[in-house]
N, C-alpha and C positions, 0 to 999 in steps of 0.2 A: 504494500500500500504506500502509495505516495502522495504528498501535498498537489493538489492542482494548480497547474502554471500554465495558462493558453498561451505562451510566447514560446511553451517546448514543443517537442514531436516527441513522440513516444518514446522513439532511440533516443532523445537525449534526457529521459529523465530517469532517475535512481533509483532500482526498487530492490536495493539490497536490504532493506531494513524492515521489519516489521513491529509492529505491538502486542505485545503479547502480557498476561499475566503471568509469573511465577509462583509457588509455593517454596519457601525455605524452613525445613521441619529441625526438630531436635535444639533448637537455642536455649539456652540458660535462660530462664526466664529475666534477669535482671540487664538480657542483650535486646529484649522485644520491645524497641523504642524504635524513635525517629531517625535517630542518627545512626544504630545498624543497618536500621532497610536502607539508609541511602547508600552506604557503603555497599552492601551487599547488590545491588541495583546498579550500582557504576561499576563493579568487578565482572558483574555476569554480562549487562550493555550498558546501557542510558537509561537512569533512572527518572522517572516518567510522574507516577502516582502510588499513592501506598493507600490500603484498605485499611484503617483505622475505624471502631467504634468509637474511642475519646481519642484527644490529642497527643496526646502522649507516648501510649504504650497500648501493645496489642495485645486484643484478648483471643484464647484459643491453642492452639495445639504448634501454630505456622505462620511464617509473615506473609502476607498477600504484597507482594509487588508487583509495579506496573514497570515494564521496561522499553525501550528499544531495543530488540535484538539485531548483530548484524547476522541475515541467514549465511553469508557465505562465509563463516567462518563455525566451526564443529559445536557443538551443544555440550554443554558442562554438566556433569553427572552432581555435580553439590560444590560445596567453596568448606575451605576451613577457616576459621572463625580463629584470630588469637585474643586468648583469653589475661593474655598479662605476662611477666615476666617470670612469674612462679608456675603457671599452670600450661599445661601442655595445649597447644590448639584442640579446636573440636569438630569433627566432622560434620558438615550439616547439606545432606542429600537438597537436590534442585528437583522440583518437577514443575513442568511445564503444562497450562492449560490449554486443554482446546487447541493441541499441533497437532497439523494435519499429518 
């Protein structure tokens, strides 16, 4: 999907990108804020939107992020997560909505 620009032809407009929602499961619950989803959202593409009940911090099992993905580059199985300088990173799987 691409922005519409009547000044392009189809060859010249970009459709390596999509939007897509992700799911990021297994966070420490004191990582389910604002400022993880962004990070996590600028590592995987372009961070877009986050599904948020309140402001703050999310409620539930997973982060709801909204991304840009670039499709021509390979799909990430999850992202590890550093947890601080004492604790070991943490694994935290990616899954993707609604890809075709």
């Amino acid at each position: 999907m691409a922005d519409y620009d009547g000044s392009k032809s189809l060859d010249e407009i970009d459709f390596s990108t999509i939007l897509i929602w992700i799911r990021a499961a297994h966070l420490p619950m004191g990582l389910m804020n604002r400022a993880t989803v962004m990070m996590i959202g600028d590592e995987i593409g372009e961070f877009m939107d986050v599904d948020f009940e309140n402001d703050e911090m999310a409620d539930g099992r997973f982060l709801h992020v909204k991304i840009r993905l670039d499709i021509s580059k390979p799909l990430g199985r999850g992202i590890t997560i550093d947890l601080g300088e004492d604790a070991e990173g943490r694994w935290c799987p990616i899954s993707y909505e609604f890809l075709p």
